[in-house]
N, C-alpha and C positions, 0 to 999 in steps of 0.2 A: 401457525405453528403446528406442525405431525404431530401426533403422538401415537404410539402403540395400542395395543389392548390392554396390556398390563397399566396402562398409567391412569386410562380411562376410568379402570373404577375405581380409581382414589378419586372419584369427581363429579359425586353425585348420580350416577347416571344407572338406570337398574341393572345388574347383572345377568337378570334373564335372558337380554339379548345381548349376544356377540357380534359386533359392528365391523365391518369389511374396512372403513375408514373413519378417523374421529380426528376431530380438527379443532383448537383454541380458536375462539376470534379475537382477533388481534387489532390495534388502532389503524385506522382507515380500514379495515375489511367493510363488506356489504355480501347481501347473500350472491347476487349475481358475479360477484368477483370472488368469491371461494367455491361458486357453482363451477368456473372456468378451469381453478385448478383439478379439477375431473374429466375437462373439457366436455363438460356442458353445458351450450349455449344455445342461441336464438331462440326458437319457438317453444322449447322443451323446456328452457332455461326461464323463458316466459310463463309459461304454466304453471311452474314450483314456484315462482315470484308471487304469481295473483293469488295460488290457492294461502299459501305462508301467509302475506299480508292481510287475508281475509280472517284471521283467525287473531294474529298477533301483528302487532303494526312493525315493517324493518326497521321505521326509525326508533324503535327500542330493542335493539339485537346490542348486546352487551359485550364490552370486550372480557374475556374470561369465562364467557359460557362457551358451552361445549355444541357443536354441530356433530352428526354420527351417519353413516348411508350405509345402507346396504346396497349392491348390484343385483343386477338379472343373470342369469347364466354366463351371459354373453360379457362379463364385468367391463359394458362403455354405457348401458344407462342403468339410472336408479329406478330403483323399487320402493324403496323406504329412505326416509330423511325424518331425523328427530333432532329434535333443537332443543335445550335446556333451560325451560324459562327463569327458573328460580330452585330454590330449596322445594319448591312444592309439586312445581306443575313439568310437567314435556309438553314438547308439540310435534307431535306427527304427523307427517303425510308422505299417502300410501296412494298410489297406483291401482284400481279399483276399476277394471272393464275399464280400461283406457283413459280415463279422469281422476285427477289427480285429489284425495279429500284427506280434507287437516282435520284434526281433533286434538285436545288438547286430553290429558292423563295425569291424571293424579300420583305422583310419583310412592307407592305401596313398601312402606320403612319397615319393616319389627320395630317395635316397641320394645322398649325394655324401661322400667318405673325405677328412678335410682334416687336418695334419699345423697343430699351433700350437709354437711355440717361446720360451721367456719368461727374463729373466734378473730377479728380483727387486729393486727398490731403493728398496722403502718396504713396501709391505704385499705377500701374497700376492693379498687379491682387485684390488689398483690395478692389480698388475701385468697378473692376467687380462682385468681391464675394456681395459684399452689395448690388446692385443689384439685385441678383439672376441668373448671367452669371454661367453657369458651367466651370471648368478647360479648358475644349477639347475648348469650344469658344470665352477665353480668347486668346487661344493662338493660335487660329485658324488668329482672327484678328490682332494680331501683325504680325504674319506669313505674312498678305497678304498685309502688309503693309513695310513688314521687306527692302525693297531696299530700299524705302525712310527715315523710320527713324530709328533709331537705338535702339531699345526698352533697351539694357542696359543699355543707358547713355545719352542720350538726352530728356525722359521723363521728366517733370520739375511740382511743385505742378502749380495748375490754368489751368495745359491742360488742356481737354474736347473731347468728343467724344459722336457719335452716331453711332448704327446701327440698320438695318430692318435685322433680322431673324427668320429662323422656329423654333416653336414648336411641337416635335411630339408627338402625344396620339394613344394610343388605349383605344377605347370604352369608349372615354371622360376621361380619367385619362395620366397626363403627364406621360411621359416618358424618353426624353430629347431631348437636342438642337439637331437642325439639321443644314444645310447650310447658312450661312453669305450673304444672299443676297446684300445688300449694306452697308458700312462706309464710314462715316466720321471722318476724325481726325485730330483737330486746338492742332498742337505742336508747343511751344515759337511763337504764333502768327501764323504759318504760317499751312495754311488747306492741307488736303492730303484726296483724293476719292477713291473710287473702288467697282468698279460693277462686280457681277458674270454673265456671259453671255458663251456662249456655240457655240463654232464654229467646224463644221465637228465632231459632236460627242463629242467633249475634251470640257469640263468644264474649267473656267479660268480665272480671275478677271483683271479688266483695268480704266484706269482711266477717267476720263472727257472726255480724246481726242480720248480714242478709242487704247491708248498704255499701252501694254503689263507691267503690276508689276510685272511679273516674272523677275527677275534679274537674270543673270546667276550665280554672285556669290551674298554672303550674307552680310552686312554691317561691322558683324565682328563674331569672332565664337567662341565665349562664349559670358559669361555673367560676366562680369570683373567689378572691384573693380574703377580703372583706368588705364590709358596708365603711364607707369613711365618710360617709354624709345620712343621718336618718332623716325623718319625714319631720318636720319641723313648720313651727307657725313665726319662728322669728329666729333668723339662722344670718349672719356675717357672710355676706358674701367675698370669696376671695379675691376674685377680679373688679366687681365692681363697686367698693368697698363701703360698702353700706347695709346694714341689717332687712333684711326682705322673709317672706316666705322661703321655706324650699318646700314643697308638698308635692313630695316625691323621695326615693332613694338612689343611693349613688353606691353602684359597688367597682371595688378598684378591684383592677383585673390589667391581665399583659394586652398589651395593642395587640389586635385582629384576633382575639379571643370571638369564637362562634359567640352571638347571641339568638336567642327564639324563640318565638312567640308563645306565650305561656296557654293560649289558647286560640282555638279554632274562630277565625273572624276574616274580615276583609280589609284590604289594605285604603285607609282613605287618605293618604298622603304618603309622599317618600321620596324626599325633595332635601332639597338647605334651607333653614330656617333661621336665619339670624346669630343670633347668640345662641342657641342649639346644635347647631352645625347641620350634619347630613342628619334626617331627623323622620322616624317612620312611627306613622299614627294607625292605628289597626281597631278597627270597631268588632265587637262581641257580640254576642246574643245578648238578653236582661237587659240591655241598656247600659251595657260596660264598654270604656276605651281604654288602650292601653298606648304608652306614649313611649318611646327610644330614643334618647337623644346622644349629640356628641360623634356619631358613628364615624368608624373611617371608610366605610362603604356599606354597601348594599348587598344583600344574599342574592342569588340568582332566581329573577322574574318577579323581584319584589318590586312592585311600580302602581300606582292608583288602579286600584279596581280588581287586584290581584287575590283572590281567596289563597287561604296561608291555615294549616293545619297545627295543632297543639304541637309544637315541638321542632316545628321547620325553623332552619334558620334563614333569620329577617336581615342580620348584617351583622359587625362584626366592630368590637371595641376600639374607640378610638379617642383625638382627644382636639375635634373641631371645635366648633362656636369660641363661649364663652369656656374654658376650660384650661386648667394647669397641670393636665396630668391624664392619660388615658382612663377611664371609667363609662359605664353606661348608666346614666341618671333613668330611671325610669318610676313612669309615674301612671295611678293606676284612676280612672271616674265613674263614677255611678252616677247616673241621669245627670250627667253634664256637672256633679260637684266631687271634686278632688277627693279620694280616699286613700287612709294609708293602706300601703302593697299588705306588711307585714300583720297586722290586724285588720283586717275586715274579714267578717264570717261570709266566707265566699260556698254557693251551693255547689253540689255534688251531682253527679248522674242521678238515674231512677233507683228505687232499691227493689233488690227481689219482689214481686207483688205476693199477698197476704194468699194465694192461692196455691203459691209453687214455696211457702215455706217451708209445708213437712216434708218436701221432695229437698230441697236444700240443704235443709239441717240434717239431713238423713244423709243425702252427700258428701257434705264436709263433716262430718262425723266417722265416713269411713276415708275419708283423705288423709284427718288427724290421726287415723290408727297409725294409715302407710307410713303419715311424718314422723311417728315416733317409737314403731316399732322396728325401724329397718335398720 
């Protein structure tokens, strides 16, 4: 798909340069066949191909990022080609004494610090859309608050919240959100903080005290309807109608609801299992498993031996094995014995080290000015 100049910089892309041609990638494109519609090919066509994939792989050229070229006098070869990796990065390659060299650019926003404020009375994201919160940082700030509360089921109308984040522009024209510098957020009464602060390089948000919101696992892993089954040592089975354990919980939720792994681990099964149905078992770090049963599939490249990050989805709500009803039973082990999901004192990341705390408290101390004088 053409587009203009004018449409281009609605689309991330710096304004500093003005691009002779700018192009959507569309499904089925590849760079060699958007190279063609410039008509150029073979050797030349060759050259931009090796230098591009040496830098960023084609097989992640996205449909909806932007390609951009400038010409040489002669407007039948390129001089310059930029590629849009992300919200963050460009890729360029430039023509350089006849070899053609990629580097990647850090895409250079204005900043602008903006202070949003929200009182809840329907949903959490209606409330951020009315606002003027985009998607990405609505759910940026549940995300970085997701160990303490439970953003499917504990949100309640009369919460309230605030944050300090950026806005990025180029050449004075928004563009969009960027980083969640600081929240606030007063759920059923009770306040919950966190500050983005940056240690040894690693970006990473903590609270008051200087400890870690990263949770190793996630509070639950979907987004469910309710719990119609809790963790029980002597629970009526529906199907198979006899009183048994359940040590585990069951939340009922709509068929093919995303599920995801609450934590960062490896996939050790993800198969059919009997009375379980399609059923995916994923090992932790500390000697935790984490169990999925019921499923009506699979997440994409969930298969034994698969590493799976906090939050990807594993597969999706269903209602095989043993089962009357769509829900994801899921059950959670420490050193191989059964624990309940919903109380076990599960650990957190590292916390600030005792060495960078007068740097942090000094930090978030001018954070909280920006949170609540703006």
């Amino acid at each position: 798909m053409e587009i203009d100049d004018q449409t281009i910089l609605q689309d991330h892309l710096t304004k500093k340069e003005v691009f002779d041609w700018n192009y959507i990638v569309e499904e089925g494109d590849n760079l060699s066949s958007i190279l063609e519609l410039q008509n150029i090919q073979g050797e030349e066509a060759l050259n931009i191909i090796n230098a591009f994939d040496g830098i960023h792989s084609l097989s992640k050229i996205k449909i909806g990022n932007i390609i951009s070229v400038n010409f040489n006098e002669d407007k039948e070869s390129i001089k310059l080609l930029q590629y849009q990796i992300d919200n963050e990065n460009n890729l360029k390659l430039e023509k350089i004494e006849g070899s053609w060299i990629a580097r990647e650019e850090i895409i250079e926003y204005e900043i602008k610090k903006v202070v949003a404020r929200g009182e809840i009375n329907s949903s959490l994201f209606e409330t951020g859309v009315d606002m003027g919160l985009d998607f990405a940082t609505i759910l940026k700030m549940s995300d970085i608050l997701s160990g303490e509360i439970d953003f499917s089921s504990d949100i309640q109308k009369g919460d309230s919240f605030k944050i300090l984040y950026e806005k990025r522009f180029l050449d004075n024209e928004f563009i969009l959100d960027g980083k969640i510098l600081a929240v606030e957020f007063n759920n059923q009464g009770e306040t919950f903080k966190g500050y983005h602060f940056e240690i040894d390089n690693k970006k990473d948000y903590y609270d008051e005290n200087g400890d870690s919101l990263r949770k190793i696992f996630l509070k639950s892993p979907l987004n469910f309807k309710y719990i119609s089954s809790g963790y029980s040592n002597g629970r009526f089975h529906p199907i198979l109608k006899r009183v048994m354990p359940h040590k585990a919980i069951d939340y009922a939720a709509a068929h093919g609801t995303p599920i995801i792994s609450v934590g960062d681990g490896k996939v050790i099964f993800a198969n059919w299992r009997n009375g379980y149905g399609y059923y995916v078992i994923i090992r932790h770090a500390n000697s935790y498993v984490t169990q999925y049963a019921h499923l009506s599939g699979f997440g994409t490249g969930i298969k034994y031996g698969a590493k799976v990050d906090q939050g990807q989805i594993i597969g999706f709500v269903g209602s095989t094995g043993f089962s009357t009803g769509p829900h994801l039973d899921f059950s959670m082990k420490k050193n191989g014995v059964f624990v309940n999901p919903l109380t076990v004192d599960l650990p957190s990341g590292e916390s600030v080290r005792d060495e960078l705390k007068e740097e942090y408290f000094s930090h978030i101390k001018e954070l909280e000015k920006q949170l609540n004088n703006n």
